[in-house]
C-alpha positions in Angstrom: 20.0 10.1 12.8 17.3 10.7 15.6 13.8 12.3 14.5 15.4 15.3 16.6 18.2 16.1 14.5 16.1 18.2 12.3 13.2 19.9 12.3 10.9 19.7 9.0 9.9 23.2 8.6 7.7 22.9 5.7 4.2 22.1 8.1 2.0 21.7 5.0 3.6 19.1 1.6 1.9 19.3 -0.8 1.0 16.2 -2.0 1.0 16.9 -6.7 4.6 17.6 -6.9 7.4 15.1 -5.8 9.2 14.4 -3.7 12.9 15.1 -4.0 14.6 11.6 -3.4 18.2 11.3 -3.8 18.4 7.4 -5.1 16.3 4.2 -5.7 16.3 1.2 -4.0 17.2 -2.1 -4.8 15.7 -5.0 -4.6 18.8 -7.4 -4.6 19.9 -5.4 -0.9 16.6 -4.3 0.6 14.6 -7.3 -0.3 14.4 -11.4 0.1 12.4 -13.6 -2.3 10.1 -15.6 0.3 7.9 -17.6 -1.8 8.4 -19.3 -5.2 12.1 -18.4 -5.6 11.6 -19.6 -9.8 9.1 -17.8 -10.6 10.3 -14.3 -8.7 13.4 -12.5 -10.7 15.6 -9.5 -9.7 17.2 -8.2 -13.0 19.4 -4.9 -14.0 21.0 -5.1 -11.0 18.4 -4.8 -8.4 16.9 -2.2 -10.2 13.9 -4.5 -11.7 11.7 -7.4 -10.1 8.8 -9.3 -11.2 6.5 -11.4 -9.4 5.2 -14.5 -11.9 1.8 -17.1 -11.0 1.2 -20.3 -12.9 -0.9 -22.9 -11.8 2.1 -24.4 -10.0 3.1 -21.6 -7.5 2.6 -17.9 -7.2 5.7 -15.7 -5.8 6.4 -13.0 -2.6 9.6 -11.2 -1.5 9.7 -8.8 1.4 11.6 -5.8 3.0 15.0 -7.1 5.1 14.2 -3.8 7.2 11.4 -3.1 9.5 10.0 0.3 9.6 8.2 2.2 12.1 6.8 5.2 10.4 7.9 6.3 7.1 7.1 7.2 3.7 7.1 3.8 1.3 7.0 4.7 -2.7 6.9 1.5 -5.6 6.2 1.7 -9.3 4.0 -1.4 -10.4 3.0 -2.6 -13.4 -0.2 -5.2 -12.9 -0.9 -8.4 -15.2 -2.0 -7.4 -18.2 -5.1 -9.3 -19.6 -7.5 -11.9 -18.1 -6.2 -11.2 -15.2 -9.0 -12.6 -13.2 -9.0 -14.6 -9.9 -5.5 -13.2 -9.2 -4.4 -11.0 -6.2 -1.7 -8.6 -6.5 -0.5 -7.1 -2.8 1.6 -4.9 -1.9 1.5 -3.8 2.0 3.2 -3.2 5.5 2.6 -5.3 8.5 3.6 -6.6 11.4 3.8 -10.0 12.6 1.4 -12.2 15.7 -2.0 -12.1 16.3 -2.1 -8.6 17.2 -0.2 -7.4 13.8 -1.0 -4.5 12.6 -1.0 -3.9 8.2 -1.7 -1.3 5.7 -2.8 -3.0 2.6 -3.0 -2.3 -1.7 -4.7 -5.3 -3.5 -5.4 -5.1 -7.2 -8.1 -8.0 -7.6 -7.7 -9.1 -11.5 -10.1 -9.2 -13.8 -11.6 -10.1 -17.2 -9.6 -8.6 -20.2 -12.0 -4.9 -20.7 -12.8 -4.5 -17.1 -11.4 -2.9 -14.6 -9.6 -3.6 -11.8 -10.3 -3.1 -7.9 -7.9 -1.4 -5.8 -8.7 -3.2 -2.3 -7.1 -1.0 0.6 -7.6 -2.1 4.1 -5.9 -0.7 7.6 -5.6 -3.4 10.7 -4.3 -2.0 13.7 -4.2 -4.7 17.0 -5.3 -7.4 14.9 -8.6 -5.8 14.3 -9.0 -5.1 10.5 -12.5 -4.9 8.6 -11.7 -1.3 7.4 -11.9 -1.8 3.8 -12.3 0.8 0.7 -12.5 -0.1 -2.8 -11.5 1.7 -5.9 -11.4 1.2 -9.6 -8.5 3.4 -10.8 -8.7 6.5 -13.6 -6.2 4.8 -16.1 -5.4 1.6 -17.5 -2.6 -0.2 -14.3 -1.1 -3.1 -16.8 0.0 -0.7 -19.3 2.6 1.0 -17.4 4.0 1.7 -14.2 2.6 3.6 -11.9 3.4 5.1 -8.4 1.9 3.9 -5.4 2.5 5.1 -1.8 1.7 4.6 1.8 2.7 7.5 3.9 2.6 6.8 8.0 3.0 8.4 10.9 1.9 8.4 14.4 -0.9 10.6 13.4 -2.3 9.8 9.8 -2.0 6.8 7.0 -2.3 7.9 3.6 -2.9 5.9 0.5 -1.4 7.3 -2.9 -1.6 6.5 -6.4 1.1 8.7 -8.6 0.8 11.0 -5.7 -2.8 11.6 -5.7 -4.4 10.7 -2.0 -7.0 8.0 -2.3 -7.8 7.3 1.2 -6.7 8.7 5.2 -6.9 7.4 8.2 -6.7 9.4 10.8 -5.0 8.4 14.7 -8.3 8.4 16.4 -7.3 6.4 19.7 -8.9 9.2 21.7 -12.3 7.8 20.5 -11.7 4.4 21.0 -9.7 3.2 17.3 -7.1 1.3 17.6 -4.6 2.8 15.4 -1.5 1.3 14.2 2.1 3.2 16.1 3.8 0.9 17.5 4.5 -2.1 16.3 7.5 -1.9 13.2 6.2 -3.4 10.3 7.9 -4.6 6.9 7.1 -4.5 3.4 5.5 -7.6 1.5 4.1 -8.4 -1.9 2.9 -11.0 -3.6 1.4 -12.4 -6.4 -1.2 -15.0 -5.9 -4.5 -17.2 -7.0 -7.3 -16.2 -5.3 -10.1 -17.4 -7.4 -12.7 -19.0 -4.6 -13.0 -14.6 -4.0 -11.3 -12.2 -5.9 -13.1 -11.8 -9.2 -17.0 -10.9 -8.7 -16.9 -13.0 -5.4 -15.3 -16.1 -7.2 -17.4 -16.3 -9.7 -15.0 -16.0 -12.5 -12.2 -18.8 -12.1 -8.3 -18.1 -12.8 -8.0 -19.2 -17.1 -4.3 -20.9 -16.9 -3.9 -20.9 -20.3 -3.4 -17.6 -20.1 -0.6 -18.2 -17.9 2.2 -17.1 -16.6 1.0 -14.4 -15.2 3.2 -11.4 -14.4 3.7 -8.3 -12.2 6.6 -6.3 -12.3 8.5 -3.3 -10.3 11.0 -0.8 -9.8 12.2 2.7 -8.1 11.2 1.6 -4.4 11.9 4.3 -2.0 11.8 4.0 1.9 12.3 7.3 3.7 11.6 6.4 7.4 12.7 5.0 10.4 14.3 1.9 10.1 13.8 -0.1 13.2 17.3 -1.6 14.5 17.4 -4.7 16.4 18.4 -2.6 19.6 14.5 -1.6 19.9 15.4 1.8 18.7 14.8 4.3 15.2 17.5 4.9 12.5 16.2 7.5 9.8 17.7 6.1 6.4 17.8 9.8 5.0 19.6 13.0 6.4 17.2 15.2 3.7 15.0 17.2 5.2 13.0 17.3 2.1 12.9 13.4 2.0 11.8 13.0 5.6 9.2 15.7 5.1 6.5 12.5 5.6 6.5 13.2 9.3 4.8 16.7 9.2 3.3 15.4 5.6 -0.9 16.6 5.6 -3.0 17.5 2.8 -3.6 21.0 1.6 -6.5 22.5 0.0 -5.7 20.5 -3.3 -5.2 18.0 -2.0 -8.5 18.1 -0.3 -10.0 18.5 -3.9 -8.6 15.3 -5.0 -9.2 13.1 -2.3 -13.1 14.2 -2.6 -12.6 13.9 -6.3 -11.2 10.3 -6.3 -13.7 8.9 -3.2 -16.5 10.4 -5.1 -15.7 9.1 -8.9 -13.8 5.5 -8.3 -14.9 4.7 -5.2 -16.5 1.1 -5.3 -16.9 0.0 -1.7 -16.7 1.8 1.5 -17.2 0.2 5.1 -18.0 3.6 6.7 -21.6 3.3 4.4 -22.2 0.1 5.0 -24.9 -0.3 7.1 -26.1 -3.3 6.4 -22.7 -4.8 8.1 -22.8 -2.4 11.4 -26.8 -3.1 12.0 -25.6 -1.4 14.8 -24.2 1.0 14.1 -21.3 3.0 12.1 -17.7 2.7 13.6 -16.8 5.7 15.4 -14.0 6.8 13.1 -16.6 7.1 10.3 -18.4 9.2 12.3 -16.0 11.7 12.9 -14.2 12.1 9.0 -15.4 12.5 6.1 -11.8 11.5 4.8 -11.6 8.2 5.3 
């Protein structure tokens, strides 16, 4: 249907109590395994697929759709362990030199510590808009929920429904933002000891191999972008396309500031030893970045 069939009358979601979605995805039709086709596996049907890494090859899959805009849900569970010099992803982007990408990494670590949630937003090609988190609970024990909701306006970052990060459209000062180019879903699983574990420092240990990541319940509601150049909307719920007027209220205000200010490792928009000079303008603006 066409984003003016309905109108979402419910201006403010919040963001603490799910969403109503009527079914899960699954990964045998709305996914292709791209890279390391033995050591990926989709199992109960669709409804289960892990990523493995040994020291011969790592694994990927990605979305057979494109989206433009849309609310993207998946439950991971990370590799449990020494999980160090391995990179876990999970994104959107689009393809060329001018791509455009909303990231998650999980950077591994040593068995006791934790690990860093990377997030990153390239819009145009331009990227170098990184936060860091460590998370409030244990990722390799069980699955957890993690969500990138985009429109035209705002990206959202979301773990178990919590916002962790927003970036806001700020074109009008100058930011490239990313709204128009459709984008698909990737994830891989990957070595990436020369950086990912206290700046390469600690090496992957292989004979803790294979390591494994594993996932279910994927949910797209969006627009799915049809090889005529044009939007489908893969839901006819109101409730479930409720991402496009989807903004945070007061508590979720709370627990942005709450997350930023408690597990917050790394953030560009204080770095200023990187921008000598100066801040980027979009960290000027927002606090909620």
């Amino acid at each position: 249907m066409s984003s003016s069939s309905h109108k979402v009358v419910i201006l403010l979601l919040p963001l603490f109590s799910a969403l109503v979605i009527a079914s899960a995805g699954n990964f045998y039709q709305d996914f292709n395994i791209t890279w390391g086709n033995d050591h990926a596996q989709i199992l109960n049907g669709g409804q289960f697929l892990t990523l493995s890494l040994d020291n011969s090859s790592g694994s990927a899959f990605q979305s057979k759709n494109e989206y433009l805009f849309g609310r993207i849900d998946m439950q991971i569970k990370l590799v449990s362990g020494n999980s160090a010099g391995t990179v876990t992803t999970y994104y959107l982007s689009s393809q060329g030199p001018t791509h455009d990408e909303i990231d998650f990494e999980f950077l591994g670590n040593l068995s006791g510590d934790p690990y860093i949630l990377h997030t990153n937003v390239f819009a145009k090609g331009e990227g170098n808009r990184e936060q860091q988190f460590y998370l409030w609970f244990d990722p390799t024990k069980a699955f957890h929920t993690y969500s990138i909701v985009w429109s035209s306006q705002v990206i959202m970052f979301l773990v178990d429904n919590i916002p962790i990060r927003v970036f806001n459209n700020m074109e009008s000062l100058g930011v490239p933002f990313p709204n128009s180019q459709p984008m698909r879903i990737y994830s891989s699983l990957w070595n990436a000891d020369d950086w990912a574990t206290r700046g390469g420092l600690v090496k992957t240990d292989w004979t803790k191999a294979p390591f494994i990541a594993s996932y279910r319940n994927f949910e797209a509601n969006g627009c799915v972008w049809s090889s005529g150049s044009s939007c489908v909307y893969n839901s006819n719920s109101l409730q479930a396309n409720a991402w496009q007027e989807q903004a945070l209220d007061a508590t979720g205000r709370r627990r942005l500031r709450w997350v930023q200010k408690k597990f917050m490792v790394y953030n560009y928009c204080t770095d200023l030893k990187r921008f000598p000079q100066g801040l980027p303008p979009e960290c000027k603006r927002s606090r909620f970045l």
